[in-house]
C-alpha positions in Angstrom: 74.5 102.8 93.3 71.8 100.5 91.8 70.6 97.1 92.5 72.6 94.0 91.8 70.8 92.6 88.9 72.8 89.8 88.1 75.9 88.1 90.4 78.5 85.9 89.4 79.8 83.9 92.8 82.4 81.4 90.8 82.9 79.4 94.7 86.7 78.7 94.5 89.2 79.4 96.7 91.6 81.3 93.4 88.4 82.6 91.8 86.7 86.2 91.7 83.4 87.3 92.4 81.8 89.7 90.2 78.5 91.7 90.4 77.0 93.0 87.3 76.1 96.5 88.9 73.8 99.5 87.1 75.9 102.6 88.4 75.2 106.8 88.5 78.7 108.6 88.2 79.8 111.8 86.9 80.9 112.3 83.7 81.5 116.1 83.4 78.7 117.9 84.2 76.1 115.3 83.2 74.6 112.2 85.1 74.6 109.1 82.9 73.5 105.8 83.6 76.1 102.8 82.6 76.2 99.1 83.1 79.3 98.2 85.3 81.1 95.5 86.3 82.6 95.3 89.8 85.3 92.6 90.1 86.7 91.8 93.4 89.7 90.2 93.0 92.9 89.1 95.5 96.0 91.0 95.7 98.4 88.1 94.6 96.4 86.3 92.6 95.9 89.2 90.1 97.0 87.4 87.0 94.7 84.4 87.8 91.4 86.0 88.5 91.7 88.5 85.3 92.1 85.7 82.6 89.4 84.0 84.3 86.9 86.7 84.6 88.2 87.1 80.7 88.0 83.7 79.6 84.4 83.7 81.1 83.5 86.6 78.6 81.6 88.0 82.2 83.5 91.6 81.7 85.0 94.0 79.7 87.6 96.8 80.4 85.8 99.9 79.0 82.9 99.4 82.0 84.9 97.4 85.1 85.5 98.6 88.6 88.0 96.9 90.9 87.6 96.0 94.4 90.3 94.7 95.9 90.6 92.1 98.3 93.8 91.5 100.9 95.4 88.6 101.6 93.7 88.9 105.4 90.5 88.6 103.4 89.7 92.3 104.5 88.6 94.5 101.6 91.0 97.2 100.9 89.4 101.2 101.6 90.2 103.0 97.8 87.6 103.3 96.3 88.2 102.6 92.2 88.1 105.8 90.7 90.4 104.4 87.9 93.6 104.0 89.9 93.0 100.4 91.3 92.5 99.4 87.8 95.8 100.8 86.8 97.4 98.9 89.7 95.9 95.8 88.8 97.0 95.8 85.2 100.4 96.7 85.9 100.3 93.7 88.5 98.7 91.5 85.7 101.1 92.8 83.0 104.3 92.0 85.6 103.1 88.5 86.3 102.7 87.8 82.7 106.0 89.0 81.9 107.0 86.3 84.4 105.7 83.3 83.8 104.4 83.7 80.0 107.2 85.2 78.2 110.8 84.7 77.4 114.0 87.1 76.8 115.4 90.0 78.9 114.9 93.7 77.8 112.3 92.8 74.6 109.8 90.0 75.5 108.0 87.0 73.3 104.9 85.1 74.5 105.8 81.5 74.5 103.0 79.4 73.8 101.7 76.2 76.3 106.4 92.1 75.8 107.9 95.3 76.8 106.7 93.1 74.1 109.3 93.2 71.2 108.2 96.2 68.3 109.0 94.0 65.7 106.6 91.0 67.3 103.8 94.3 67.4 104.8 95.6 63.9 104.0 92.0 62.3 100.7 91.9 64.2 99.8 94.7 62.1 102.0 94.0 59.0 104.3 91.7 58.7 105.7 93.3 55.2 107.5 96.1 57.0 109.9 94.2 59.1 113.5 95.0 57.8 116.7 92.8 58.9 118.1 95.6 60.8 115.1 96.3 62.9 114.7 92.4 63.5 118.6 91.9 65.0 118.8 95.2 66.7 115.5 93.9 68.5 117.1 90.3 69.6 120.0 92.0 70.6 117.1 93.1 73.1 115.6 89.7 73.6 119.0 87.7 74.6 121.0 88.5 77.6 123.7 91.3 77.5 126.9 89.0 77.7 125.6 87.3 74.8 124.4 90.7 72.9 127.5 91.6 73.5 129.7 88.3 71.8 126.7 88.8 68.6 127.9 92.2 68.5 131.5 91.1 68.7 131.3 88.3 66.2 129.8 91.3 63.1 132.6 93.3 63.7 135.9 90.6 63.9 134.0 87.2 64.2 137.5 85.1 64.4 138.5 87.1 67.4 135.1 85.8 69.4 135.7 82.8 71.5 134.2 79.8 68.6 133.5 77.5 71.3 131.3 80.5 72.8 129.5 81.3 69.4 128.7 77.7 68.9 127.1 76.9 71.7 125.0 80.3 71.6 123.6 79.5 68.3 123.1 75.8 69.2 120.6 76.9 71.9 118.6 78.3 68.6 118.9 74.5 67.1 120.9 75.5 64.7 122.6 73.3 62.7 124.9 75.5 60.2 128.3 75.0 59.9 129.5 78.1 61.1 131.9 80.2 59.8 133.1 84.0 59.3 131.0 83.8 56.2 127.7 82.6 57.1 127.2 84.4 61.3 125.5 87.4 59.9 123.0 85.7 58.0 122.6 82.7 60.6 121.7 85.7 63.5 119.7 87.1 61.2 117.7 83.5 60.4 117.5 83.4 64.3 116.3 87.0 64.9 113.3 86.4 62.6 112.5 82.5 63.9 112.7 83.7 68.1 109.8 86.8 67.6 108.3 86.2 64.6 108.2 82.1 63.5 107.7 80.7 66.5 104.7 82.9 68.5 103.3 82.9 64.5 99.7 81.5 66.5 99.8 84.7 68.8 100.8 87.0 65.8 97.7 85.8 63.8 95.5 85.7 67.1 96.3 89.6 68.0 95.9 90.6 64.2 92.2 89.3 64.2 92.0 92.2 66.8 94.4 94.8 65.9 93.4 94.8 61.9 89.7 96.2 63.2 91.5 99.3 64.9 92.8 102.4 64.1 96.5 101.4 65.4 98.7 102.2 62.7 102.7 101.4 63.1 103.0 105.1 63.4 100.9 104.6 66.4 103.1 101.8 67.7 106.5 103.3 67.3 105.2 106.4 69.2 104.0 104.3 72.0 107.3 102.5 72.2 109.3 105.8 72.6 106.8 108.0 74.6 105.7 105.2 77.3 109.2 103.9 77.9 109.6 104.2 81.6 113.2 106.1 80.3 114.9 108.9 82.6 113.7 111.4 80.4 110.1 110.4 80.1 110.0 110.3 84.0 111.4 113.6 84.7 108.7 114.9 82.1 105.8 113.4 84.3 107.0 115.2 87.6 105.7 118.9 88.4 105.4 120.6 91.6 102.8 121.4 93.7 103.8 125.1 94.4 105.7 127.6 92.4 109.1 127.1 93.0 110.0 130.5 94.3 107.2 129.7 97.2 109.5 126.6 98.5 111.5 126.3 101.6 115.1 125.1 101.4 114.5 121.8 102.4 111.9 121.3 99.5 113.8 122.3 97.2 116.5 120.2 98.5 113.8 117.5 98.5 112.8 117.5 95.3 116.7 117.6 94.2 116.8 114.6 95.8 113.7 112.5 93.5 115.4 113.9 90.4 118.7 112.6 91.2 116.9 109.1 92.5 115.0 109.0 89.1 118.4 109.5 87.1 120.2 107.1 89.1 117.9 103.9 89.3 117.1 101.0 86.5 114.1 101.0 84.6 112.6 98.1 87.1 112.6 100.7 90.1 111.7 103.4 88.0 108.6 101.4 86.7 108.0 100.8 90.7 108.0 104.3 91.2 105.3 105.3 88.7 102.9 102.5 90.0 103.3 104.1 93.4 102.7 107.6 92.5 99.7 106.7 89.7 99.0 103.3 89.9 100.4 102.5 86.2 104.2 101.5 85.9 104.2 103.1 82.6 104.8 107.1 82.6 100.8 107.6 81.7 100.5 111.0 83.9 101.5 113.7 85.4 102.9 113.3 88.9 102.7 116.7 91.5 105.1 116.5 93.9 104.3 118.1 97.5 105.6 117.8 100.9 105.1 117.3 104.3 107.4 117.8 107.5 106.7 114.4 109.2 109.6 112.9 110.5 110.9 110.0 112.9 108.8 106.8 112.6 106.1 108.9 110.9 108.1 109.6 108.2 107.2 108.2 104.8 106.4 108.9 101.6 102.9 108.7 100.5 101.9 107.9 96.8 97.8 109.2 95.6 96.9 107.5 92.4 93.9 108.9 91.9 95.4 112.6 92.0 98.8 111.4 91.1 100.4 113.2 94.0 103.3 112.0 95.5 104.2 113.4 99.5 107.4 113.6 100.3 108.6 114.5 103.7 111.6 117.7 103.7 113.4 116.2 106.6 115.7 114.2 105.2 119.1 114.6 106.0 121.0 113.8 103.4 120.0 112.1 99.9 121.3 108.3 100.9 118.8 108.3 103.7 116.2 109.7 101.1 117.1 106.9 98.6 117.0 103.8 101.2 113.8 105.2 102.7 112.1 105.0 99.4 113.7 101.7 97.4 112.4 100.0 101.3 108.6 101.0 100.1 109.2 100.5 96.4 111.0 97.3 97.1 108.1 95.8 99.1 105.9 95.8 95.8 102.2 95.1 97.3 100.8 98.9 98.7 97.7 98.7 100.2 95.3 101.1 99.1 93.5 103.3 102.0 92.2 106.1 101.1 88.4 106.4 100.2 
């Protein structure tokens, strides 16, 4: 590693530190020389020290390395080899979701997504959103009781409860006099206003940017389907270690026991579960599943993000012990990485 030739020490308490670095690494065979950017930043505080660091036009992602500091104020051992800076985004990412976006399955930035496809689709082109594709996608943004009662209301709109519809659309500032007549077209006024009209600024902001890509809505729809964190996707990233034929019983059992895991939990845990294994919650790589015959205390599963790896001890005894061992690390959200 070179010298420092430049360091940015922003001296607060929230803030990151960042060295401008000259660095030797490996790309294939050949040695070239590239300016990076190491950011140390603190677990927790993620969200914070990225837009800074951002906002301060100091880095950018194609040339950043990310070390990560703990809340003891002891540097975590991983070296960035591209996994910490997956695990930071996807911590970044969740606390955004969080605190700058509203809806529940489909997200909208709110202005002081999952972001919806149709809110992506009009940052490209705003011509080829159709009706259809803008209810079916805040059927996505509301909650599922009242996706259900919008559903309800198309199909037999005097059996939903009025009193119920009303105050649904009132939460929209509607002011329509509602009737049997007039709901389809009102929920379709409201589908376009809640992803469209009303984060219009953040539309027009991301199509400055998008317009000077390649990213066609092509693109977008692909990404959409092939990144969802869906049972299928998952079980498409997992592979084994050794040839099947080569495994013990109790591997095989094993590994019966992460595919049935995968197809039972939500898409929150399953998210949780690619993070561990690759440092991304999105299902970005392959995952090679080997094992180990720890057991007792000792007995844990390990995730390597930089190999994608995931260890799993065969000594589980039956498939409830398996699950509650593993939803106790995925649950505790903050891994530390250790390995250099």
């Amino acid at each position: 590693m070179g010298l420092i030739n430049e360091k940015y020490d922003l001296n607060l308490e929230t803030r990151a530190e960042f060295d401008y670095l000259k660095t030797d690494f490996l790309e294939g065979r050949n040695v070239v020389e590239q300016d990076t950017f190491v950011l140390r930043i603190h677990r927790g505080k993620v969200f914070e020290e990225f837009l800074e660091a951002f906002k301060e036009n100091i880095v950018v992602i194609d040339n950043i390395k990310i070390v990560m500091i703990l809340p003891n104020g002891e540097i975590e051992q991983g070296e960035d080899m591209g996994e910490v800076l997956r695990d930071s985004l996807a911590e970044f990412w969740t606390t955004f979701y969080d605190r700058c976006t509203t809806g529940t399955t489909f997200k909208i930035p709110y202005i002081r997504h999952d972001f919806a496809p149709v809110f992506i689709k009009s940052c490209i082109d705003n011509s080829a959103i159709v009706d259809e594709e803008l209810v079916e996608n805040f059927l996505n943004y509301i909650s599922d009781s009242d996706s259900k009662m919008v559903k309800d209301s198309f199909i037999d709109c005097e059996n939903v409860d009025s009193d119920e519809i009303l105050e649904f659309v009132s939460g929209y500032d509607s002011k329509w006099n509602l009737t049997k007549d007039n709901i389809k077209q009102l929920i379709r006024d409201i589908a376009h206003k809640e992803p469209i009209q009303k984060p219009s600024f953040v539309i027009k902001c991301f199509h400055q940017i998008i317009s000077k890509s390649s990213i066609t809505l092509e693109v977008i729809q692909n990404l959409y389907t092939d990144l969802q964190p869906s049972v299928k996707n998952c079980l498409k990233q997992i592979i084994l270690q050794k040839k099947e034929e080569n495994l013990i019983i109790e591997e095989i059992q094993t590994f019966s026991y992460l595919k049935k895991y995968i197809k039972e939990s939500d898409s929150k845990t399953r998210q949780a579960l690619l993070r561990f294994c690759t440092g991304s919650d999105l299902p970005v790589g392959k995952i090679t599943v080997d094992f180990n015959a720890s057991s007792g205390h000792s007995r844990t599963p390990i995730g390597h993000t930089w190999s994608g790896i995931l260890e799993l001890p065969f000594t589980y005894e039956n498939f409830p012990t398996f699950r509650s061992e593993l939803n106790n690390i995925l649950n505790s959200n903050i891994w530390v990485m250790n390995v250099i």
